[in-house]
C-alpha positions as a printed Julia matrix, in Angstrom:
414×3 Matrix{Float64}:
  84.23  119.68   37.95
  85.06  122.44   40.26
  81.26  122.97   41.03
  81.49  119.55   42.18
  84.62  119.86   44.01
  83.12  122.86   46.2
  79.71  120.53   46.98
  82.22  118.06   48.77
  84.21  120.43   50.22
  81.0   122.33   51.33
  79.03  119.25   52.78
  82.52  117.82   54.34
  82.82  121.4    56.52
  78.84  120.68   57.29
  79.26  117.46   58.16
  82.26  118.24   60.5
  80.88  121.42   61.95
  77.68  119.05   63.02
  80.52  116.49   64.67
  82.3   119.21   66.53
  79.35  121.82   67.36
  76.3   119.25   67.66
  76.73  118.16   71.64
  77.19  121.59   72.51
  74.1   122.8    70.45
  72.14  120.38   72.01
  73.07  121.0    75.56
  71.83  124.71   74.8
  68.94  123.08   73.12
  68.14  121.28   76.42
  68.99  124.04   78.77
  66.1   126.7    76.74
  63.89  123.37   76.86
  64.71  123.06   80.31
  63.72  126.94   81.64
  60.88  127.68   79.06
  59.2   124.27   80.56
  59.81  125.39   83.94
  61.34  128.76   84.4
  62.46  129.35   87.55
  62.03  125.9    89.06
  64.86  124.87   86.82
  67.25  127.42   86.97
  66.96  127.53   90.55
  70.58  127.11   91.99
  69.38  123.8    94.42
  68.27  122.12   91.16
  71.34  123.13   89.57
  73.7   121.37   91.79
  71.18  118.72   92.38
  71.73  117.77   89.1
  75.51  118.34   89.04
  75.93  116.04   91.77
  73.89  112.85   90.37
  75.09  112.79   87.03
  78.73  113.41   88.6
  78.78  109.37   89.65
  77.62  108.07   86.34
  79.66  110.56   84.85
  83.27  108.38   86.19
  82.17  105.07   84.2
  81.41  107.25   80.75
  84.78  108.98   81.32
  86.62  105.37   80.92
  84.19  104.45   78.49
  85.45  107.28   76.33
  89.04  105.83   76.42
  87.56  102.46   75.75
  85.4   103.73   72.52
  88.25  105.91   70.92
  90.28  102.93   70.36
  87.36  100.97   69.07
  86.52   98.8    72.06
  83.34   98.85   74.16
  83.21   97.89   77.79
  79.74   96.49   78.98
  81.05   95.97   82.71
  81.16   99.06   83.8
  77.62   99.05   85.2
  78.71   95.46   87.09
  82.32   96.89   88.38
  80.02   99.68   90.08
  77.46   97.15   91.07
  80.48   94.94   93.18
  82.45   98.14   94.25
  79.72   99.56   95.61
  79.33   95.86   98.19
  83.15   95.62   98.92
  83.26   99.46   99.71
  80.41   98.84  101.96
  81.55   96.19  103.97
  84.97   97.4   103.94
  83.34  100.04  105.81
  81.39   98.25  108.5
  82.87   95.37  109.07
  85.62   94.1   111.35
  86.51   91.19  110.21
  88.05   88.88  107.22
  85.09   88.5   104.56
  84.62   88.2   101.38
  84.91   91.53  100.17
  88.69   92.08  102.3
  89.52   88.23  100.94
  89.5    89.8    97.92
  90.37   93.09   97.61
  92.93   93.21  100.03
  94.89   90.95   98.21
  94.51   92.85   95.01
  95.81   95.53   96.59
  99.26   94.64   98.06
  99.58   92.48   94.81
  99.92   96.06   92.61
 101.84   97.54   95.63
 104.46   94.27   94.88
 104.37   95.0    91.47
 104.61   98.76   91.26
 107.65   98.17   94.01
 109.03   95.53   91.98
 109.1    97.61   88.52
 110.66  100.72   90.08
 113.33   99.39   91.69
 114.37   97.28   88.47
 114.18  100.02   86.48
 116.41  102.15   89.17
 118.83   98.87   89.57
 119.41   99.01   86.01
 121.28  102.04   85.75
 123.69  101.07   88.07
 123.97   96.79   87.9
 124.31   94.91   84.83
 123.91   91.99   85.77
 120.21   91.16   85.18
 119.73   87.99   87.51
 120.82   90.46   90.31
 118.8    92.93   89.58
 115.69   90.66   89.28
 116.19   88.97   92.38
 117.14   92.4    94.79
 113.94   93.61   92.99
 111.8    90.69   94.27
 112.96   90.87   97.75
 112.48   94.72   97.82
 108.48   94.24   96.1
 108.14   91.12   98.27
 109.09   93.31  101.43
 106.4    96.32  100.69
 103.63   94.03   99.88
 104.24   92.07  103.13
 103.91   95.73  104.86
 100.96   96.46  103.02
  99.44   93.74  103.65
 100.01   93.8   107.57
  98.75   97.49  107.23
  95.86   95.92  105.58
  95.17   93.81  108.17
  95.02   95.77  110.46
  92.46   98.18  109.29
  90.01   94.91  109.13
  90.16   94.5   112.81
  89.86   98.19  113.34
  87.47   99.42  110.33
  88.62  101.12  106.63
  89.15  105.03  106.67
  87.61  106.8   104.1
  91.54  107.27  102.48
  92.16  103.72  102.22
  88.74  102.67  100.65
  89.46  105.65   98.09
  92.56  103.39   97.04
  91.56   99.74   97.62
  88.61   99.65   96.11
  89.31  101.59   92.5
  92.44   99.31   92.64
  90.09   96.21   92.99
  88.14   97.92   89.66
  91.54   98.66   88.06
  92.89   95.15   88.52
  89.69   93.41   86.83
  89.59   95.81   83.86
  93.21   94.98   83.44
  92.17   91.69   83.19
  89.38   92.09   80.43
  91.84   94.66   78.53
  94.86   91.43   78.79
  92.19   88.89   77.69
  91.02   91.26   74.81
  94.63   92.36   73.48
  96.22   89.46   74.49
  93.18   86.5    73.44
  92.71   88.72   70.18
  88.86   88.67   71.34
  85.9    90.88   70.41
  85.95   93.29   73.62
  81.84   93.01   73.34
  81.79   89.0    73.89
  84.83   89.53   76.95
  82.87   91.94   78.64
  79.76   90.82   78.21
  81.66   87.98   80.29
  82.82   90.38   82.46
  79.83   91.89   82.99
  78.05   88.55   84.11
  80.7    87.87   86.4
  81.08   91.1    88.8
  77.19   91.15   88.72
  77.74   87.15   90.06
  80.57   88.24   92.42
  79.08   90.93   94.11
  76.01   88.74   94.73
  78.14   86.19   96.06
  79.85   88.7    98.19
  76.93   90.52   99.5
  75.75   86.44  100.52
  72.32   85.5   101.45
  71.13   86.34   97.49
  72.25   89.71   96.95
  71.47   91.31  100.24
  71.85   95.2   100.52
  74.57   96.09  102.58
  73.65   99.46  104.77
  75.95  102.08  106.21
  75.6   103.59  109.47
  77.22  107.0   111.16
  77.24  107.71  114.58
  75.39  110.86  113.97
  72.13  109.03  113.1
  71.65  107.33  116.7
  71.22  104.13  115.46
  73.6   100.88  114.53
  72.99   97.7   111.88
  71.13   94.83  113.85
  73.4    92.23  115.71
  76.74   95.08  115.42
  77.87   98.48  116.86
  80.01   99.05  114.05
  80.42  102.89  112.48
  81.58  104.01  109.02
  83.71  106.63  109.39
  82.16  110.23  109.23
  84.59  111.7   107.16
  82.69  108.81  104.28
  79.64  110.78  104.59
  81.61  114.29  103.8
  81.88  112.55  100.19
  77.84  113.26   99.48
  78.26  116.78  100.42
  78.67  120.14   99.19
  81.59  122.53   99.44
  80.69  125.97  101.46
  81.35  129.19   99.67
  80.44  132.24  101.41
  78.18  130.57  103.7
  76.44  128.07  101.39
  76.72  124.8   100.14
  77.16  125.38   96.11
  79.39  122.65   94.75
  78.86  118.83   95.5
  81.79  117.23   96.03
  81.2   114.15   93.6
  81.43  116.8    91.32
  84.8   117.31   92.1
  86.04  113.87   91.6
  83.86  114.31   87.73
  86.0   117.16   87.02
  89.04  115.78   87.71
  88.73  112.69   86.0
  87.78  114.81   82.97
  90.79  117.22   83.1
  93.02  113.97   83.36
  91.63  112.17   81.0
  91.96  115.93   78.3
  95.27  115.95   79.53
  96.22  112.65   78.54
  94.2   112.56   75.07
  95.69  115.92   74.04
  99.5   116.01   75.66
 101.04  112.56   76.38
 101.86  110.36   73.61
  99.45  107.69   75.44
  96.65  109.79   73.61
  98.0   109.88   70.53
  98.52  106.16   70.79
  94.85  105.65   71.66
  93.57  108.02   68.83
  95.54  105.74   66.44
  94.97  102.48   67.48
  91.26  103.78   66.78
  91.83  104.87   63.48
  93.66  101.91   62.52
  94.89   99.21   64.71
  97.23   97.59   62.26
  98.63  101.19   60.75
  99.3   101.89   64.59
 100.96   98.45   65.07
 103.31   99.18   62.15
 104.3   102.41   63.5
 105.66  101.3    66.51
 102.52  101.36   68.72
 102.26   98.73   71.59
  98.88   98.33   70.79
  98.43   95.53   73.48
  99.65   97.59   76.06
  97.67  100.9    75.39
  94.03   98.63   75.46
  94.82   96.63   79.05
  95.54  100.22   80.51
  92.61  101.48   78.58
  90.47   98.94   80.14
  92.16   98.96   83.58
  91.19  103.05   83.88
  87.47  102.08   82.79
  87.64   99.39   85.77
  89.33  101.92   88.21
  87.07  104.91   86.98
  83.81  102.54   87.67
  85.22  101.12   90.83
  85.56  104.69   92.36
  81.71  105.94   90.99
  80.44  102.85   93.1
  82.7   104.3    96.45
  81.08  107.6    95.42
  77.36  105.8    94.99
  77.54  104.49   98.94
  78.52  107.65  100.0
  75.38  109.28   98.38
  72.61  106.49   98.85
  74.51  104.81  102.3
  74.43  101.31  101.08
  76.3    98.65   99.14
  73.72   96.97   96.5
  75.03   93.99   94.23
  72.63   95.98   91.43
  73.68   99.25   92.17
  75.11  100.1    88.18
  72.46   98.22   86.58
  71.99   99.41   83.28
  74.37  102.5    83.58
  76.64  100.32   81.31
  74.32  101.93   78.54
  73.7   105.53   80.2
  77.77  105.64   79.73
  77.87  104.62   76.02
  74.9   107.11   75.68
  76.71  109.99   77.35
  80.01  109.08   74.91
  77.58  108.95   71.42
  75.85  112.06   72.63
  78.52  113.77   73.19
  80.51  113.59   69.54
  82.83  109.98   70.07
  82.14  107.72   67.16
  81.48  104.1    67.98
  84.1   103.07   65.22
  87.01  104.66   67.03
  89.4   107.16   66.75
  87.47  110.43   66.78
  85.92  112.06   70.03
  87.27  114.54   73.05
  86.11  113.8    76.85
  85.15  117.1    77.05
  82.36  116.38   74.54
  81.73  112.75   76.72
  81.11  115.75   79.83
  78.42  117.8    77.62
  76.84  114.11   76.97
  76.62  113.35   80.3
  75.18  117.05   81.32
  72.63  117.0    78.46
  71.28  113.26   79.81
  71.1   114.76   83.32
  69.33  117.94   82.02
  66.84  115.87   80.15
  66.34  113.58   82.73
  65.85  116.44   85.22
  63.64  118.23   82.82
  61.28  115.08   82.5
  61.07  114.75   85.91
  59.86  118.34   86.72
  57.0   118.06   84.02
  56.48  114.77   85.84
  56.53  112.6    82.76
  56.69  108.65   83.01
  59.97  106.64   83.36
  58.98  104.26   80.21
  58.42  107.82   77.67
  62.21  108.89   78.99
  63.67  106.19   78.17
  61.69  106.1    74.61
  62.92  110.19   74.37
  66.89  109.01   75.55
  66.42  106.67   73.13
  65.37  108.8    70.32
  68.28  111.32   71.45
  71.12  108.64   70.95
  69.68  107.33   67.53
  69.42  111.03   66.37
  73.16  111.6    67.85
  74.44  108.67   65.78
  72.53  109.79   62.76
  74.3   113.44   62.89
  77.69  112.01   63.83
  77.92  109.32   60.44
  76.23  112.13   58.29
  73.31  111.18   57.82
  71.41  113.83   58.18
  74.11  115.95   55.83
  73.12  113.19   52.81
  69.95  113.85   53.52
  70.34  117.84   53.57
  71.84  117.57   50.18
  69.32  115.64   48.37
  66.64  117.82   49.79
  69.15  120.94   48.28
  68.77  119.51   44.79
């Protein structure tokens, strides 16, 4: 009996050590891969930070997908919100007019401003009036009176072009406000979250098409530093956009991309909120068990529409962060990375059931799928054996997170 008792105890600290050591293990895996394949073609510093910097965009979607996963959910639109982010960021930029993308985004926009104006100053009138109707209605007129602003503010950047500040907020907002919307539909419609984003998905792909017009077009953006302007306009995009693909100089050299920048901070915050605020604990539960959660107190509703909103807002900004790097606004521009981001989460320790995972681990996922990717490329393999290899990775991932391959271990032991 106690024989017995130490085999479960033994495979149990096995198993775990695989769940909590296994993405790091295989990023070192990867890295040796990576420099006995190619020694110092690898490890040189440009290919470094070459890789840094285009796994940093894809990185943002996985980061909300992590949220998404740890309480159970998936989110299949994340490729599609960077797909129609990536058009209304564009045009935002270039043109200077009402179209499409500001007929939509803009009012988006000064619709949170109302709200967020409206829920501050009824929570601040509430400590001093008690009288409700009162309170409601100064509330209104105060929200009502800093959306109008925002939205002449608004309008006035259309005649005179976006800055690079205020595409930063509009456009994640436009992302945060949709995945609010699948998250209300989901907690609210008591709906699978894989049929309402699979809805989703269809319709941002749709919407960017429709707001790109003429099929889909690509939407290109110009700088005054390249000489040259769109056909028919003389229209600029800020420069201070373009600073967004760069590097930051450190004793003379470019080292650290700046997309990197907005990676690492969206991990941090993301850690911070997982491990410190109650909102973490909240998500880790719902995960573990939804109706356990709901009986402690947990406003399980609310925690999946904000769980889904960041996964909109996080994909919104990698698609601002995708025309800085490639200049353009593509309605197909996250095609597919809907599945690089639930690879990157898998890979990197977050089980697909919910409530067990760090974003930390989501960051090693993401670096080992760049690595390999990079690694591929250098020994100039074809793009249908990496995606059979990712492929194999994620399957093998899955396999070591359930325990698989610690049932199998033990029957081979006896």
């Amino acid at each position: 009996m106690i024989k017995t008792r130490m085999n479960v105890v033994y495979a149990s600290n096995i198993k775990l050590l695989f769940r909590r050591l296994g993405p790091f293990m295989g990023l070192i895996a990867i890295f040796a891969a990576g420099v006995f394949l190619n020694g110092s073609t690898f490890l040189n510093l440009y290919n470094q930070l070459n890789v840094l910097g285009r796994i940093s965009i894809i990185a943002l979607p996985a980061v909300g997908m992590t949220l998404v996963i740890l309480t159970a959910g998936i989110d299949l639109s994340v490729g599609s919100m960077v797909s129609l982010s990536s058009v209304v960021c564009a045009m935002l930029l270039m043109e200077r007019t009402w179209t499409k993308a500001t007929s939509i985004a803009v009012p988006v926009f000064v619709f949170l401003c109302l709200v967020i104006a409206f829920t501050l100053t009824k929570r601040f009138l509430r400590r001093h009036i008690s009288n409700s109707k009162v309170v409601s209605l100064f509330s209104l007129i105060v929200g009502s009176s800093i959306g109008f602003m925002v939205f002449l503010l608004m309008s006035r950047q259309v005649a005179t072009g976006f800055k690079t500040l205020t595409v930063l907020l509009v456009v994640p907002v436009l992302g945060l406000g949709l995945g609010t919307l699948t998250g209300a539909v989901i907690a609210k419609g008591k709906i699978q979250p894989f049929i309402v984003t699979l809805g989703m998905m269809s319709g941002a792909v749709g919407l960017a098409k429709f707001i790109a017009g003429k099929g889909g077009q690509i939407h290109p953006i110009y700088y005054q530093a390249t000489g040259y302007t769109a056909e028919g306009t003389t229209q600029m995009a800020p420069q201070s956009f373009d600073m967004l693909s760069g590097k930051i100089a450190l004793f003379g050299m470019d080292l650290f991309p700046i997309t990197g920048l907005f990676f690492l901070a969206a991990v941090l915050i993301v850690h911070f909120i997982l491990t410190r605020l109650r909102l973490g604990r909240h998500i880790y539960a719902i995960g573990g068990n939804e109706l356990t959660a709901r009986l402690s107190g947990v406003r399980v509703e609310r925690v999946k529409i904000l769980v889904y909103g960041i996964s909109g807002g996080l994909s919104a900004l990698a698609g601002v962060l995708y025309c800085a790097s490639y200049t353009q606004g593509k309605p197909d521009a996250g095609a597919t990375w809907e599945l690089d981001a639930i690879a990157a989460v898998v890979i990197g320790g977050t089980s697909l059931m919910g409530g067990r995972g760090t974003v930390l681990g989501t960051m090693v996922g993401v670096l080992i799928l760049g690595y390999l990717s990079n690694i591929l490329n250098l020994q100039e393999v074809p793009s249908e054996v990496q995606d059979i290899l990712k492929g194999i990775i994620i399957i093998g991932a899955v396999l070591l997170q359930e325990g698989a391959v610690v049932r199998w271990f033990r029957r081979l032991k006896k």
